[in-house]
Backbone bond lengths (Angstrom), bond angles and torsions (degrees), N, CA, C in turn:
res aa  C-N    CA-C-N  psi(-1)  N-CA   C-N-CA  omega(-1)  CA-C   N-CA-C  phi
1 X - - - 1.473 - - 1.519 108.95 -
2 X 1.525 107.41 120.28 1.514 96.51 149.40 1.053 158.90 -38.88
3 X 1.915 135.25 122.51 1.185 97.55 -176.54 1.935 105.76 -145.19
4 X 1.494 96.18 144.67 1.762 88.21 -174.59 1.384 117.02 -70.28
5 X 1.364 119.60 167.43 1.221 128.86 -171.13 1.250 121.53 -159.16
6 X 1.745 122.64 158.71 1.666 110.19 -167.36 1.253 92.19 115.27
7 X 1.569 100.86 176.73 1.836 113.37 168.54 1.422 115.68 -132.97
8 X 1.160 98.07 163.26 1.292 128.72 -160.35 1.342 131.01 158.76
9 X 1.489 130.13 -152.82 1.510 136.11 148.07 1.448 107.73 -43.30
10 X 1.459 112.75 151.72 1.287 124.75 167.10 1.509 113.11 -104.42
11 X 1.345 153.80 119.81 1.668 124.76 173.87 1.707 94.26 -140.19
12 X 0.827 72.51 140.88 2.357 80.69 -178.35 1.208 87.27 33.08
13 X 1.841 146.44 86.56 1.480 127.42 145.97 1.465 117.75 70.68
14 X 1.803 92.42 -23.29 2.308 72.30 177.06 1.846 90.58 -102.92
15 X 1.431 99.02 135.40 1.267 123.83 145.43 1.264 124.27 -84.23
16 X 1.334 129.09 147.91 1.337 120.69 -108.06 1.889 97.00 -176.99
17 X 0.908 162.35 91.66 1.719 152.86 136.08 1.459 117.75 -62.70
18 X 0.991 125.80 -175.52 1.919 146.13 -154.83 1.867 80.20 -100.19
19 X 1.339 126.11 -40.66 1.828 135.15 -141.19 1.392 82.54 -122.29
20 X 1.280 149.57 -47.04 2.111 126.09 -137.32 1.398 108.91 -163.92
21 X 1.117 115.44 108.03 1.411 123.13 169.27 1.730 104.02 -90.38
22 X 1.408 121.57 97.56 1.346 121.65 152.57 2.067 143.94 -108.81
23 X 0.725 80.33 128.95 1.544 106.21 -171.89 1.878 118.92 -101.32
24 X 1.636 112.39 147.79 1.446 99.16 -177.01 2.059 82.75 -119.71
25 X 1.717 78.88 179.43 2.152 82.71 169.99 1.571 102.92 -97.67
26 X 1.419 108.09 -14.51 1.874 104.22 -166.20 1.730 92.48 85.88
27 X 1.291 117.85 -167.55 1.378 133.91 -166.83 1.590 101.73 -93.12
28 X 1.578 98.03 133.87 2.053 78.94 174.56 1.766 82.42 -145.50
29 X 1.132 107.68 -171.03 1.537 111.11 -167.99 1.597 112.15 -124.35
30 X 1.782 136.90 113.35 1.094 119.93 -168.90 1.516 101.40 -101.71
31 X 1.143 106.53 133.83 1.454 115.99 -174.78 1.535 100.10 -82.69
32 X 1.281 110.10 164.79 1.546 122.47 -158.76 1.982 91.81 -84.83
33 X 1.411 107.79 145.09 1.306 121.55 -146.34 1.092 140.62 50.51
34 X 1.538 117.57 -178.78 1.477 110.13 -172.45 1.447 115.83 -30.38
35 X 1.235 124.80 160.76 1.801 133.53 154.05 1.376 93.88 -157.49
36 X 1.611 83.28 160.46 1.394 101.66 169.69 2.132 101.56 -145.66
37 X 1.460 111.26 98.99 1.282 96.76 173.13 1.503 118.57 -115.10
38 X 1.415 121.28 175.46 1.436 129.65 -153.53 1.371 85.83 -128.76
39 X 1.434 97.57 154.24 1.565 110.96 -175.49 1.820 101.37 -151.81
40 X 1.162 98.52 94.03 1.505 118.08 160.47 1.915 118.25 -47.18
41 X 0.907 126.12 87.21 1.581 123.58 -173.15 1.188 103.18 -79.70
42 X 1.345 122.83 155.79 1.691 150.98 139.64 1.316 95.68 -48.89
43 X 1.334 149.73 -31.91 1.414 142.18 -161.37 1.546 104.02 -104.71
44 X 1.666 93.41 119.30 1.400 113.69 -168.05 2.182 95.13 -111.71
45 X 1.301 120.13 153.89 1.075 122.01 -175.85 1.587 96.23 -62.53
46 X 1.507 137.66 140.92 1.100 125.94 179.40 1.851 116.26 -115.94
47 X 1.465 84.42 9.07 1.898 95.53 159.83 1.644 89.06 -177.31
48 X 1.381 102.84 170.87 1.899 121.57 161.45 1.409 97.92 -15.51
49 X 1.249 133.31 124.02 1.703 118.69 130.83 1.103 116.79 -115.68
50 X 1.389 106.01 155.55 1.592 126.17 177.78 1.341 121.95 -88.92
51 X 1.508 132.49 76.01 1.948 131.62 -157.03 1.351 102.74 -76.19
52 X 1.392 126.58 129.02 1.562 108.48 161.37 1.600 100.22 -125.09
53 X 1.558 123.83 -7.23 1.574 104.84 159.46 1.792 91.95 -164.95
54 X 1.411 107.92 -144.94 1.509 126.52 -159.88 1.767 88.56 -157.05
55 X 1.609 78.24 171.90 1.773 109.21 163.31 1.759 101.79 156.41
56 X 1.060 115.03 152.17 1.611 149.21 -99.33 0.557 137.66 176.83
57 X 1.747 130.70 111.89 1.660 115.97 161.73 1.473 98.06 -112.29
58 X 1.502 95.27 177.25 1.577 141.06 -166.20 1.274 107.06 -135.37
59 X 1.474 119.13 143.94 1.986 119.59 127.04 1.191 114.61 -69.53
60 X 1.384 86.48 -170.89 1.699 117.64 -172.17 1.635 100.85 -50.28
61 X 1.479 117.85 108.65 1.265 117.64 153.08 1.294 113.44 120.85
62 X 1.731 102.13 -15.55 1.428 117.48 -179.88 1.736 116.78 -54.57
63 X 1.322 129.69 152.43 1.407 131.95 -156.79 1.131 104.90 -127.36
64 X 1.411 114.81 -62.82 1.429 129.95 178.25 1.639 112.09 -140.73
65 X 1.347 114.31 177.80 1.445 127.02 140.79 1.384 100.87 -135.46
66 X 1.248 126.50 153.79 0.949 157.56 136.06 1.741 133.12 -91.78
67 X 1.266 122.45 139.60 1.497 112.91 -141.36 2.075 82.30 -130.51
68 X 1.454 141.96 131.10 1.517 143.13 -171.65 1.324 110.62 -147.42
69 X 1.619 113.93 134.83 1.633 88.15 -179.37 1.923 83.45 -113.66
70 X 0.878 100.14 156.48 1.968 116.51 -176.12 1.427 93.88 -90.74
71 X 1.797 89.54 157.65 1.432 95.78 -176.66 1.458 107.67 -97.69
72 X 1.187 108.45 -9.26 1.544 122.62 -158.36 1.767 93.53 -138.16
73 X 1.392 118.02 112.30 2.049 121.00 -174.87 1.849 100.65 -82.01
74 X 1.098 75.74 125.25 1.949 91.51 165.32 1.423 104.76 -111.49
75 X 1.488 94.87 166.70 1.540 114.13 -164.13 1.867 102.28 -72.41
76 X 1.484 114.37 115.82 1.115 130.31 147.06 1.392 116.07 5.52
77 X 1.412 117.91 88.93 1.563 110.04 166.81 1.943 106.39 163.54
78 X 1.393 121.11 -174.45 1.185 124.58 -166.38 1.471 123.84 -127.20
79 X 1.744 108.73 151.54 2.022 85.95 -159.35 1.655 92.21 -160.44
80 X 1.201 130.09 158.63 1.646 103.67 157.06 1.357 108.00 -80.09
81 X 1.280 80.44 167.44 1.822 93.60 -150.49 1.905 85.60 -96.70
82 X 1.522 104.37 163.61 1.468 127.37 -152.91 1.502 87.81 -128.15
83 X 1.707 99.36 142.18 1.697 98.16 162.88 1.964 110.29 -59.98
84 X 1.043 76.82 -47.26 1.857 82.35 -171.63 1.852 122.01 -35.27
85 X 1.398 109.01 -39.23 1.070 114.41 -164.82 2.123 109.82 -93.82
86 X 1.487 85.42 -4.07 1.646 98.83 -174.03 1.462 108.93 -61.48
87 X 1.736 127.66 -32.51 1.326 157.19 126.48 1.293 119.61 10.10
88 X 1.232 92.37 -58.34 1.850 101.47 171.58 1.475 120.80 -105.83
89 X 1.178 117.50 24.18 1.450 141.65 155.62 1.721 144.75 -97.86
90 X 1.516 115.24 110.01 1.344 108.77 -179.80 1.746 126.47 -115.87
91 X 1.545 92.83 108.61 1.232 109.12 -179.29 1.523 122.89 -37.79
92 X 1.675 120.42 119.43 1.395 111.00 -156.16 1.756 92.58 -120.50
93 X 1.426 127.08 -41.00 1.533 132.42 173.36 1.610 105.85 -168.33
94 X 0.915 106.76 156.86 1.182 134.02 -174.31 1.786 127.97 -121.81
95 X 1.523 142.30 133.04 1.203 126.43 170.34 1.853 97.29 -131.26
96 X 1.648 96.97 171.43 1.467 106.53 167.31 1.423 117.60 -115.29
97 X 1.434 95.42 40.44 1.748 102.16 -173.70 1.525 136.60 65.42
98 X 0.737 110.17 -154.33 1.948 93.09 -173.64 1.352 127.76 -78.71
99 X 1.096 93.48 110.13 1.925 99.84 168.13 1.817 79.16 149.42
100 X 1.486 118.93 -10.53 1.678 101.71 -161.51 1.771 89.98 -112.01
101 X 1.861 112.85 123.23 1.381 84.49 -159.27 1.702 80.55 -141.40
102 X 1.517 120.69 27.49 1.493 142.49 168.13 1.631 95.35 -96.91
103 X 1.088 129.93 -42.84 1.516 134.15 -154.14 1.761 118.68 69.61
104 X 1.579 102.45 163.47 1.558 88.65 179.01 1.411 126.16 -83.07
105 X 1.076 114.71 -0.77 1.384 119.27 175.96 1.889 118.03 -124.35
106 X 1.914 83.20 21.02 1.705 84.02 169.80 1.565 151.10 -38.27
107 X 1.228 130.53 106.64 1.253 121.48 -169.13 1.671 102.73 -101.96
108 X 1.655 88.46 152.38 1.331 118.57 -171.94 1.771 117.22 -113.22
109 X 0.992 111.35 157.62 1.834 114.89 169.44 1.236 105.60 78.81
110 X 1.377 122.70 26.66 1.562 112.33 177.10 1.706 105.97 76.03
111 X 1.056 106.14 20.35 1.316 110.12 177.64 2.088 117.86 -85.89
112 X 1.240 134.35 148.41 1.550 115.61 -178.36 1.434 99.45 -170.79
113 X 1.627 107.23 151.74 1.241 124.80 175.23 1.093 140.08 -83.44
114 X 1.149 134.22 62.65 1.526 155.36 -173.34 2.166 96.84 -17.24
115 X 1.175 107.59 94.35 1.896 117.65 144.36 1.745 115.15 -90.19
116 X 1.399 92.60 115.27 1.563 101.22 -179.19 1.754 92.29 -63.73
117 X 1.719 98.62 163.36 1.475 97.73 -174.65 1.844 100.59 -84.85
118 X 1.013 116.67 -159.62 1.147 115.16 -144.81 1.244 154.65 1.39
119 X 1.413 99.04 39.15 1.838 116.49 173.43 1.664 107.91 -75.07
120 X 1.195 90.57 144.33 1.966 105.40 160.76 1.693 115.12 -69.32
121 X 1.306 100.50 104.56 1.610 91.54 172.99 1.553 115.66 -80.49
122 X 1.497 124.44 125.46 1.279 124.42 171.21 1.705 111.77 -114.60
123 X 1.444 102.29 172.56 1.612 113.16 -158.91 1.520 92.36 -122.13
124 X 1.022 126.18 178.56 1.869 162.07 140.99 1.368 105.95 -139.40
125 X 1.054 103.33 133.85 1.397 119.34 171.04 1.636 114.62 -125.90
126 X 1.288 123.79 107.56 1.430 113.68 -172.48 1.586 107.07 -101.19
127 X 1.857 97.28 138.49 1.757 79.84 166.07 1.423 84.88 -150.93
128 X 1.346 83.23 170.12 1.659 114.88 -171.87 1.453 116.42 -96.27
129 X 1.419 145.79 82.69 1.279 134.34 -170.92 1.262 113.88 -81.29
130 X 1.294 139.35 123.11 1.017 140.75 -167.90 1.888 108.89 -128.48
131 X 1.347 118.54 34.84 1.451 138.16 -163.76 1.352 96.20 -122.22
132 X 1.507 136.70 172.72 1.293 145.88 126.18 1.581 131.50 -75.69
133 X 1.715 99.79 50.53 1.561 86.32 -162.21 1.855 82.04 -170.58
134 X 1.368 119.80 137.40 1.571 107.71 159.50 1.934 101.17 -78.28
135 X 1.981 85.43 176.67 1.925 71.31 177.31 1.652 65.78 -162.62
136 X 1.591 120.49 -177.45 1.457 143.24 -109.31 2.194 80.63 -149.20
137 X 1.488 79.13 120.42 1.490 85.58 176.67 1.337 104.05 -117.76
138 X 1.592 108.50 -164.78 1.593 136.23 157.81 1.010 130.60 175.08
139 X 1.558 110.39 108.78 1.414 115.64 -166.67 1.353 113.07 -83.13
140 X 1.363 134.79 176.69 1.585 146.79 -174.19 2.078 101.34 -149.02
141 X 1.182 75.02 122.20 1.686 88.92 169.71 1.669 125.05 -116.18
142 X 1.171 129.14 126.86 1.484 105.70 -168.45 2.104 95.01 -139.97
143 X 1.177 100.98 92.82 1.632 103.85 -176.06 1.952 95.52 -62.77
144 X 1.625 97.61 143.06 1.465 117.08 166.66 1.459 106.08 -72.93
145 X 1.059 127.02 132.37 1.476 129.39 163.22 1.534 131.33 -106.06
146 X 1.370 141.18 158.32 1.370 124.70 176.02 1.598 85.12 -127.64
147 X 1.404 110.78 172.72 1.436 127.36 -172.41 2.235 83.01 -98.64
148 X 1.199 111.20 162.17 1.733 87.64 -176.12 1.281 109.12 -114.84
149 X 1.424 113.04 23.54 1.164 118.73 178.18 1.670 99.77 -107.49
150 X 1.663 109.32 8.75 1.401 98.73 169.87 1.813 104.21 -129.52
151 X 1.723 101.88 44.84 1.069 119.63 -164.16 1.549 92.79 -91.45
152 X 1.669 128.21 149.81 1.402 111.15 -178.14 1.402 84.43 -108.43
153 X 1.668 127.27 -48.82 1.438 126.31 155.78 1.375 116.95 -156.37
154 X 1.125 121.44 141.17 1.572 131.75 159.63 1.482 139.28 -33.33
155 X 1.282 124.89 110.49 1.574 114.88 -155.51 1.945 102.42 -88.30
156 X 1.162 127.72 151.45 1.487 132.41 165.77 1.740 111.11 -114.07
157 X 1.226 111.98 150.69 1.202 117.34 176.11 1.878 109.00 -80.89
158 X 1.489 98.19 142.61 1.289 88.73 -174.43 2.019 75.01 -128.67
159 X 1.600 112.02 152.74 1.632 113.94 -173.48 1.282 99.28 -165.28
160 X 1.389 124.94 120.11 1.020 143.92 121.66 1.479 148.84 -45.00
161 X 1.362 115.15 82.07 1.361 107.83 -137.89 2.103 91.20 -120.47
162 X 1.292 114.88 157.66 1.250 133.61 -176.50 0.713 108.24 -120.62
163 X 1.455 147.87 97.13 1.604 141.42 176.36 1.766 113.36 -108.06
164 X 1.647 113.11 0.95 1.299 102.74 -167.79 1.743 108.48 -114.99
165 X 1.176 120.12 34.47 1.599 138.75 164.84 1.603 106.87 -64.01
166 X 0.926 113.94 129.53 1.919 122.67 148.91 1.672 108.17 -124.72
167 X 1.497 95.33 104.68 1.562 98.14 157.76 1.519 126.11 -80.45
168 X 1.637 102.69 127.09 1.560 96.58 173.03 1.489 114.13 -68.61
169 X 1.605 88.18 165.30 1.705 92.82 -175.99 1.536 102.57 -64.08
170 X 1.436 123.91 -164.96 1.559 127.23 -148.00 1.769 100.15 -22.10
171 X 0.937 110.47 79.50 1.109 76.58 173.20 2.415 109.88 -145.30
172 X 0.973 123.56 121.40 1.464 98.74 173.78 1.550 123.67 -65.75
173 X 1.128 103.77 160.36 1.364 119.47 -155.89 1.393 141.21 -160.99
174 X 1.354 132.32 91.45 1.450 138.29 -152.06 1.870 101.62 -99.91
175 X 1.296 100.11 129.62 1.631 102.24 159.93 1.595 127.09 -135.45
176 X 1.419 130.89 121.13 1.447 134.88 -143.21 2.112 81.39 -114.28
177 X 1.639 91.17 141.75 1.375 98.14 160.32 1.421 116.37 -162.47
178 X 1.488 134.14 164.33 1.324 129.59 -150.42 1.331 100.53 -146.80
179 X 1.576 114.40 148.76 1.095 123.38 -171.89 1.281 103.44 -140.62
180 X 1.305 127.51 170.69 1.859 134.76 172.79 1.446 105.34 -129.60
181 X 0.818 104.91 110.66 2.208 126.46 172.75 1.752 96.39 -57.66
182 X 1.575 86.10 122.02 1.517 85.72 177.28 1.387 119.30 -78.73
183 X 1.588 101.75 -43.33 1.464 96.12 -159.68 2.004 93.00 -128.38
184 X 1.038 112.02 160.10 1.515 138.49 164.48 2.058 97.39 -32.42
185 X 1.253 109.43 114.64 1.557 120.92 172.43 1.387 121.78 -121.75
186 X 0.956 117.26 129.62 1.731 116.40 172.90 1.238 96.33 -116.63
187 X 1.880 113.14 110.53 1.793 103.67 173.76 1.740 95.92 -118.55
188 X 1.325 84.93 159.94 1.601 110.32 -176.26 1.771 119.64 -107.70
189 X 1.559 95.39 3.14 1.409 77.68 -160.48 2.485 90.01 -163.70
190 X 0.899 120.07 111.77 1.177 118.34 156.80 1.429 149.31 -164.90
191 X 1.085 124.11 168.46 1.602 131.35 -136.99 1.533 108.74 -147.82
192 X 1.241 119.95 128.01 1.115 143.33 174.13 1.965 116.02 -81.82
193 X 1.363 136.62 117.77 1.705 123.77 -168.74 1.636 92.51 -138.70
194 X 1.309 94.82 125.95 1.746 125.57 153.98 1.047 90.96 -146.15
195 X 1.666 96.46 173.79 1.305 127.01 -162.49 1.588 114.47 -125.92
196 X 0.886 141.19 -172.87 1.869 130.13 -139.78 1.362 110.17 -89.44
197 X 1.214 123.19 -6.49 1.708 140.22 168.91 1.665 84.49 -66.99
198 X 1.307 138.57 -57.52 1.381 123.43 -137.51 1.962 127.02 -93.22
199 X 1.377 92.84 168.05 2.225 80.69 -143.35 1.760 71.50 -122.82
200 X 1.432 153.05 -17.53 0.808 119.82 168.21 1.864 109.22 -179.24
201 X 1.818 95.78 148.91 1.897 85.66 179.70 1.215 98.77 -144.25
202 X 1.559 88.34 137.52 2.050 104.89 166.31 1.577 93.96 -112.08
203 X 1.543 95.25 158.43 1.217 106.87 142.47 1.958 91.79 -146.08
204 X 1.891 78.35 151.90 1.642 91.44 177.86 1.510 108.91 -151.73
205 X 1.562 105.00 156.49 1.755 111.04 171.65 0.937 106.43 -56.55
206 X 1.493 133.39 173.36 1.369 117.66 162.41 1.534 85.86 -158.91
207 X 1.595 113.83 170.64 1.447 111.34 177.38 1.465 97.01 -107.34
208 X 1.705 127.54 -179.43 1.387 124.54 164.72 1.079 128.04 -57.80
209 X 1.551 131.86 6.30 1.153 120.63 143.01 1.377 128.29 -84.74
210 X 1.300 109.32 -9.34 1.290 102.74 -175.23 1.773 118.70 106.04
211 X 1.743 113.05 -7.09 1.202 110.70 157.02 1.387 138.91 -62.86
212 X 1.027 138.36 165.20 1.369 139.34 -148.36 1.462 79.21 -100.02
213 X 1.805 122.21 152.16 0.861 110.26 144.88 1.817 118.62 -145.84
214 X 1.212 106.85 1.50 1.481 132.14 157.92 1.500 121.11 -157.11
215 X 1.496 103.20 126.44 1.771 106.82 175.03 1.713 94.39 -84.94
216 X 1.536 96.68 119.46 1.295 114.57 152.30 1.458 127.10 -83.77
217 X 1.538 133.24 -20.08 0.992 142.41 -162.55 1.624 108.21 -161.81
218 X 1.015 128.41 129.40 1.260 143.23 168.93 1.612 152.54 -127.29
219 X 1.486 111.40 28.70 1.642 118.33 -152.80 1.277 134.74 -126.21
220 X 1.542 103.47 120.48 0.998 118.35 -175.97 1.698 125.66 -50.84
221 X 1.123 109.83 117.55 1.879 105.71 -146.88 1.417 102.89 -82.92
222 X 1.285 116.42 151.62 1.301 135.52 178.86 1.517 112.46 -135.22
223 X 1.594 113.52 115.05 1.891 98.80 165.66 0.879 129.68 -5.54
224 X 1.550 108.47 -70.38 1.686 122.13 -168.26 1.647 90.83 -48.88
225 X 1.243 133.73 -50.98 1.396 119.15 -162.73 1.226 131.31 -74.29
226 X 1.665 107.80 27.24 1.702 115.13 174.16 1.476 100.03 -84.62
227 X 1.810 117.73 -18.25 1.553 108.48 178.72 1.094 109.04 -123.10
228 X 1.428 125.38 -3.38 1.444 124.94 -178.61 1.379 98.92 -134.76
229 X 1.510 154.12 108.31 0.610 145.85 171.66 1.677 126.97 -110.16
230 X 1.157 97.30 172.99 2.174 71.80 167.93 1.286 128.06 -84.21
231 X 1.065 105.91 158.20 1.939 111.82 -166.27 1.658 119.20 -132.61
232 X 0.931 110.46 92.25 1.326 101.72 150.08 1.417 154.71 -106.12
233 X 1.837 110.21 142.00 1.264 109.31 -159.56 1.203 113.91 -116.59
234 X 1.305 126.50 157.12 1.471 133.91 -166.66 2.031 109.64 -132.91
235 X 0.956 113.42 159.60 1.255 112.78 -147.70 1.509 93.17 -105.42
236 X 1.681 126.57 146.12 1.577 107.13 175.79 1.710 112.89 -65.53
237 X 1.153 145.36 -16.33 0.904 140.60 158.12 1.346 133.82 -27.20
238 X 1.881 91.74 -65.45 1.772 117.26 166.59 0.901 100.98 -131.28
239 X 1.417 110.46 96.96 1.884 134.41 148.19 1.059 105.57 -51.86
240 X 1.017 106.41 169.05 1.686 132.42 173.86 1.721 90.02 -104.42
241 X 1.312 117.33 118.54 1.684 115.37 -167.68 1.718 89.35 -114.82
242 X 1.502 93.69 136.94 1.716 100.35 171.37 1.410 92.48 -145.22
243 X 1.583 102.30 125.51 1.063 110.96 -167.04 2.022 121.34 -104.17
244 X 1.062 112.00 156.35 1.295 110.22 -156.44 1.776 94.21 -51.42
245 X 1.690 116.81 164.30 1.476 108.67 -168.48 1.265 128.78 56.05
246 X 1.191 116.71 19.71 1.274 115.75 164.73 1.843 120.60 -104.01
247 X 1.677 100.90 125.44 1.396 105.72 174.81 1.423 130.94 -57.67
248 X 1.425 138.99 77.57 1.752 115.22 165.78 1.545 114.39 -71.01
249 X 1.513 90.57 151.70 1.562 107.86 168.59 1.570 112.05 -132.09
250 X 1.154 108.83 107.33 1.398 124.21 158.72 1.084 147.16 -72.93
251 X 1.376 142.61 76.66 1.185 144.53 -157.45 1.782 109.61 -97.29
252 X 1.396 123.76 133.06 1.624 128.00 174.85 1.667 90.48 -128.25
253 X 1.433 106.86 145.95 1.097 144.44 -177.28 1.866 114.07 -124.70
254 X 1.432 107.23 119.79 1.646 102.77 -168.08 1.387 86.77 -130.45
255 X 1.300 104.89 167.72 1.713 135.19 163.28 1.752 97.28 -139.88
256 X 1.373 64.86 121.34 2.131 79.83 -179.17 1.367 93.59 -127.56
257 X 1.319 107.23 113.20 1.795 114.35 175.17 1.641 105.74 -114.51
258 X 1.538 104.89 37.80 1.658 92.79 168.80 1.559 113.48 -110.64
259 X 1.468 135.72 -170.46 1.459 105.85 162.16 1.150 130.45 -122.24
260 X 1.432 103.93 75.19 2.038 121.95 -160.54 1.535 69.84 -147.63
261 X 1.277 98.84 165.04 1.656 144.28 -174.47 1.619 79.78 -104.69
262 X 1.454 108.23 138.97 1.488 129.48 -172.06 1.404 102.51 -112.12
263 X 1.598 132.97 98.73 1.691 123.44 155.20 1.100 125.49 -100.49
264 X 1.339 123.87 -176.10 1.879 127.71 -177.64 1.552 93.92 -87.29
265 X 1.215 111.21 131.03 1.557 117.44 23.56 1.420 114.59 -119.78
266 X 1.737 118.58 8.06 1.676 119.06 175.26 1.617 109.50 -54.90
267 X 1.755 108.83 -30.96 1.610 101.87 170.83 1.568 91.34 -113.92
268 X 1.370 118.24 -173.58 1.768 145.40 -173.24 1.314 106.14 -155.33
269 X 1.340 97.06 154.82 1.405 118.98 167.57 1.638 120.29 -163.41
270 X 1.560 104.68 85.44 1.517 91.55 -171.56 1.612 106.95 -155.20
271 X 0.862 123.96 178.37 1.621 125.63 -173.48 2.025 100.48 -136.46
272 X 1.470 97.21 136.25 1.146 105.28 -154.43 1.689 77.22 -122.37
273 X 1.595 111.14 141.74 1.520 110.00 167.47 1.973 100.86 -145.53
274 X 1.139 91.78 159.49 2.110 100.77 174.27 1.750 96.11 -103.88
275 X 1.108 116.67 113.47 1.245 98.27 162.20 2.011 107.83 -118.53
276 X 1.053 100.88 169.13 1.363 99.66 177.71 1.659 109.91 -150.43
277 X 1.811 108.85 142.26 1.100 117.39 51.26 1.713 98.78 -118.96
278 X 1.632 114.71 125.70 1.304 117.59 -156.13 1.747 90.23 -81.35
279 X 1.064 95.17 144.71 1.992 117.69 166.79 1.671 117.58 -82.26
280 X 1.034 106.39 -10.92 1.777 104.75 172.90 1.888 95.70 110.31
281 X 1.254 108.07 -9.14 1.870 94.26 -179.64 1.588 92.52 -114.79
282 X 1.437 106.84 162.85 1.121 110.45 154.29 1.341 122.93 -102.83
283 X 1.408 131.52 -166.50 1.527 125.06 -152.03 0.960 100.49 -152.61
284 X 1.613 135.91 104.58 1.376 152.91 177.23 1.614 104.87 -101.62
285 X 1.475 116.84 106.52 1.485 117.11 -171.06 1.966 105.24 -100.44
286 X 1.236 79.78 120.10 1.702 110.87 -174.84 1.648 107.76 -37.61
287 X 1.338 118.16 86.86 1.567 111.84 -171.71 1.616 102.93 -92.16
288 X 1.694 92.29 136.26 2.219 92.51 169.61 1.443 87.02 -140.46
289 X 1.623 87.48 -174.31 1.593 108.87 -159.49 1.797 100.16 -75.47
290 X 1.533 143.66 3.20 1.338 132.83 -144.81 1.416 74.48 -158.96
């Protein structure tokens, strides 16, 4: 069981400050190679918070944590984590353990991520075993906080997501899809996500014909980049402005050398951005084949 830690307020068990919500996993066991496990906490948000990053430790082998509160609470406890259940998860900050004390999804300019209060905060913790032997960890999570009255504004997820791909078995495989931006965006911050099948992702403006007319995204994919990927950030000053009516086209490129037909969510294909000033929803833009 999880449990928070630090000082401050006490309320139902989470301790709690104005600046740092921290939490440990207790002892869990990483089995030899990759993992990726989920950790259901006892620690529920215990009012509004305001996230603007993370930082973290790990053992030997540790990669990341990642810090989610669910929309829907499951029963208290720890498992490897499943594409399926990633679904009912919203990514709030992220670190790569010690020495990283911005987090990976650090925000800047007084900028922060609104967790309604009483959400379930859950973890992943990825590590890399590179031993002949599992061995006995414990991770530490400690979310950045702002008071929100020293909020300059609130970021929303804006995502482009592809869910209607079938990869053949061995086989490579490209799938292009397009969406229309509803409304006027200023983002600060974005990222391209597949998963270890995938060899490469754009996303770009395009006009109604279909010409290019800004690369938003460009990258040549790497494993490692199903949890670390590349990021770019933009300053509130100079956003990255996408303006309402504007076409993206997203194209992912896979090599699937197993012999099953590959769907979402075991593979991805989507572009995840913060834009602000967020309204309290996030913004899932309607992708089809035209």
């Amino acid at each position: 069981m999880l449990a928070a830690c630090g000082g401050g307020q006490e309320d139902d068990d989470v301790i709690i400050t104005d600046t740092e919500l921290s939490f440990r996993t207790g002892e869990f066991e990483v089995p030899v190679g990759d993992s990726f496990t989920c950790f259901y906490t006892d620690v529920f948000s215990p009012r509004e918070l305001a996230v603007y990053g993370a930082s973290g430790g790990q053992g030997p082998g540790g990669h990341h944590i990642i810090a989610y509160y669910a929309d829907e609470a499951r029963p208290v406890g720890s498992h490897p984590c499943t594409d399926e259940e990633m679904t009912n998860l919203n990514q709030v900050a992220g670190t790569a353990g010690e020495g990283d004390t911005e987090g990976i999804l650090g925000l800047h300019d007084d900028l922060a991520l609104k967790v309604p209060a009483g959400k379930q905060l859950v973890l992943q913790a990825h590590y890399i075993n590179v031993t002949d032997a599992p061995y006995m960890v414990e991770d530490t999570v400690s979310l950045h906080l702002m008071k929100p009255e020293d909020v300059f504004a609130y970021v929303n997820y804006f995502v482009t997501n592809d869910d209607s791909f079938e990869i053949p078995p061995s086989s490579n495989y490209t799938h292009t899809t397009y969406c229309r931006v509803q409304r006027d965006l200023d983002v600060v911050l974005t990222l391209g996500h597949m998963h270890e099948d995938g060899r490469t992702y754009t996303l770009e403006v395009v006009d109604d014909e279909g010409t290019m007319v800004q690369s938003l995204r460009a990258d040549t994919w790497q494993p490692s980049f199903t949890s670390h990927p590349p990021i770019s950030k933009y300053p509130v000053a100079a956003p990255l402005h996408i303006a309402a009516g504007t076409r993206l086209r997203q194209t992912c490129e896979w090599d699937n050398t197993t012999s099953r037909t590959v769907i979402f969510p075991r593979e991805m294909c989507l572009s995840f951005m913060y834009y602000f000033p967020g309204e309290g929803d996030d913004i899932v833009c309607d992708m089809t084949a035209q």
